[in-house]
C-alpha positions in Angstrom: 103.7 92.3 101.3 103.7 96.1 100.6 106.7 98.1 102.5 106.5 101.7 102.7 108.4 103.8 100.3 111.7 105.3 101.3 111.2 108.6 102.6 114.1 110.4 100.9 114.9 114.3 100.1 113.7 114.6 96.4 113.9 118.2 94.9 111.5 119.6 91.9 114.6 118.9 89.3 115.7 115.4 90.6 115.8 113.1 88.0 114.0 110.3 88.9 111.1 111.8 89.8 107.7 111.9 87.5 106.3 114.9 87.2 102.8 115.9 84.7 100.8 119.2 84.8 97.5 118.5 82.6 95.0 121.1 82.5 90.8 120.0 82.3 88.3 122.0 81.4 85.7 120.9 84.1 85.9 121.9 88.1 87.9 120.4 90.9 85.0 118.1 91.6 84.4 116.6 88.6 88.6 115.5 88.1 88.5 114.5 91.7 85.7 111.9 91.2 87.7 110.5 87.9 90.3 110.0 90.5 88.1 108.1 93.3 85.1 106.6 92.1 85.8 103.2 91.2 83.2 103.7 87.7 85.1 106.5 86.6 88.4 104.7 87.3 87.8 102.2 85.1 86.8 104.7 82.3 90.6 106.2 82.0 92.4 104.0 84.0 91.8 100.7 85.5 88.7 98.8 86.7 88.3 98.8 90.5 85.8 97.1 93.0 85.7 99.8 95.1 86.1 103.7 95.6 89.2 104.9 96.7 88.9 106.0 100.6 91.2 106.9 103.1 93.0 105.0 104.8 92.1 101.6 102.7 93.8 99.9 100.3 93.1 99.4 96.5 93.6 97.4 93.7 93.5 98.4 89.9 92.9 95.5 87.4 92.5 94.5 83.6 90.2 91.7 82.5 91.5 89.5 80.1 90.0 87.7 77.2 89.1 85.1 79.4 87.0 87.3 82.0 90.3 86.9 84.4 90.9 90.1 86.6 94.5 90.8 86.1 96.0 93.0 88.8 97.8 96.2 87.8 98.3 98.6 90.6 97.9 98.2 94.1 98.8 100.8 97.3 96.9 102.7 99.9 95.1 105.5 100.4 97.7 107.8 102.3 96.0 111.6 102.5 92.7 112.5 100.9 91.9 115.8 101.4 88.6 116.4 98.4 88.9 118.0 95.7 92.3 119.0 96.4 94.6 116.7 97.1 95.2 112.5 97.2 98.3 110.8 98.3 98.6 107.2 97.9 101.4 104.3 97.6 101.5 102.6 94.1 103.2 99.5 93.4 103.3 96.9 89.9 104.7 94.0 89.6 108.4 94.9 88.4 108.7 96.6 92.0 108.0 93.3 93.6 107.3 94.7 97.3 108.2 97.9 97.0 105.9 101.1 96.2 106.4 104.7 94.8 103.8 107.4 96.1 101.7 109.1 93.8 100.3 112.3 95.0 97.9 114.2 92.8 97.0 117.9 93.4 93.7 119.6 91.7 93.7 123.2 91.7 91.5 125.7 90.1 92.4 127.1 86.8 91.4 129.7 84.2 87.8 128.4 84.2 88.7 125.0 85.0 91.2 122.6 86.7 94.8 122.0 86.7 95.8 118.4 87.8 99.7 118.1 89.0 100.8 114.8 89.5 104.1 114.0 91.3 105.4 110.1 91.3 108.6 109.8 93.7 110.0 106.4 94.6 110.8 104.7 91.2 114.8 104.7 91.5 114.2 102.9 95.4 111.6 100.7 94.0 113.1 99.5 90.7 116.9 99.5 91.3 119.0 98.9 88.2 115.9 99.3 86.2 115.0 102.6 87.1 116.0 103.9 83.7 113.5 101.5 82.0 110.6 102.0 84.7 111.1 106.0 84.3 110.4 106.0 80.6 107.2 103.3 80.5 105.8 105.1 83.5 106.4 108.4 81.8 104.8 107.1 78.6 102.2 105.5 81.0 101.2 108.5 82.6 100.6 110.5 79.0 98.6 107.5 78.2 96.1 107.5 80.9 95.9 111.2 81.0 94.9 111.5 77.3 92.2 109.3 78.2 91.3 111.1 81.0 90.9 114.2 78.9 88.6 112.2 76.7 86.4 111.0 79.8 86.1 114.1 81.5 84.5 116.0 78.6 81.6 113.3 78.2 
């Protein structure tokens, strides 16, 4: 069962929160569908069955050598306000039935688009791992978003 995440005061320099500014060149619309659409999902992130819509919930999964869907992030569509803005809940397995929030603002940029993603929760979802959860999310996060780069300018 999914709970919502803690709704706590977090400021821009509190230490548990994951912050990334990555800059595209390619519009707002062309990002916001690598965010959405479940083929372009799967080209940077994880495989999903179906687009990301308001109001719905998702799951992100792996296939394994065996053809096995293995789930890797699950949540809910929170806000979803194209090509600007997407909130939604994010939860793995170390969080058992917790979830962070994820919200991920597109604006325009010097001829192209600046993607600013902000991931609160982990210190409420993880507990005494937080430490540990905050650096593989962190290295997580540059992960995905170098292959986003890559997907984006094919």
């Amino acid at each position: 069962m999914l709970t919502t995440p803690m709704t706590t005061e977090r400021t821009a320099t509190d230490p548990t929160v994951i912050t990334k500014t990555v800059f595209f060149n390619a519009s707002r619309e062309t990002v916001w569908s690598f965010l959405t659409d479940k083929t372009k999902l799967g080209t940077w992130f994880h495989l999903s069955d179906a687009d990301l819509t308001l109001g719905e919930k998702y799951s992100l999964y792996r296939i394994d050598e065996n053809g096995t869907k293995i789930p890797q992030i699950y949540g809910e569509v929170l806000e979803m306000d194209a090509p600007g803005r997407l909130v939604t809940t994010f939860c793995i397995e170390p969080f058992g039935d917790r979830s962070t929030t994820v919200t991920w603002e597109l604006e325009e940029a010097a001829g192209g688009t600046r993607l600013h993603l902000t991931h609160e929760g982990v210190a409420d979802a993880a507990g005494e791992a937080t430490g540990r959860m905050l650096l593989a999310l962190d290295a997580g996060w540059d992960e995905h978003f170098a292959r986003l780069r890559e997907s984006v300018a094919q």
